[in-house]
N, C-alpha and C positions, 0 to 999 in steps of 0.2 A: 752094616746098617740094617739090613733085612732082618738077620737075627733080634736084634732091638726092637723093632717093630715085631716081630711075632712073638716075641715077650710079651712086649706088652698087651698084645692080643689075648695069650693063654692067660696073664692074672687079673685082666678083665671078665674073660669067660668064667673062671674062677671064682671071682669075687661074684656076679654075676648065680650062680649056683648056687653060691653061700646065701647071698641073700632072699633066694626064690626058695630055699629051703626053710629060712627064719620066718619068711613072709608066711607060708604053708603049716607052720608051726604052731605060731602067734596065738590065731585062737584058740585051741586049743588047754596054751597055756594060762590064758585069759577065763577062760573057764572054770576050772584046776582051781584058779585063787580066789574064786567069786566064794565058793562053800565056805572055804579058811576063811576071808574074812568077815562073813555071817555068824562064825563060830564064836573070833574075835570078838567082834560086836556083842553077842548073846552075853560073854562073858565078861565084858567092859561093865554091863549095865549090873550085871549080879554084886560084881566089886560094886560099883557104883551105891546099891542099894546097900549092903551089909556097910559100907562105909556111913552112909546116912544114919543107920540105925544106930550106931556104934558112937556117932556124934549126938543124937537123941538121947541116950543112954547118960553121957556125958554131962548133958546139959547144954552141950551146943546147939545150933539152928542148922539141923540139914540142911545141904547143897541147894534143894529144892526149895524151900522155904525164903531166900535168899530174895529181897525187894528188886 
């Protein structure tokens, strides 16, 4: 029964590591994706725009124009 308990102990500690190591990680990673998706975005709008035009062109009512 002792062993069972000190199992338990060690994949406590464990798990316990893993997560002070994610925790320490985190921002980090959080950071990292802030620039991507600025880039996304930057790029969202350009589609966005050449689409509007492209509808203009057409004879449709840009996205924007929309009541």
């Amino acid at each position: 029964m002792a062993g069972f308990a000190a199992a338990w102990v060690v994949m406590l500690v464990v798990l316990g590591i893993v997560l002070a190591v994610c925790w320490i990680i985190l921002p980090f990673a959080i950071i990292g994706t802030k620039h991507r998706l600025n880039l996304i975005l930057e790029e969202q709008r350009r589609t966005n725009a050449l689409l509007s035009a492209l509808a203009a062109r057409r004879g449709g009512q840009p996205a924007s124009a929309k009541p």
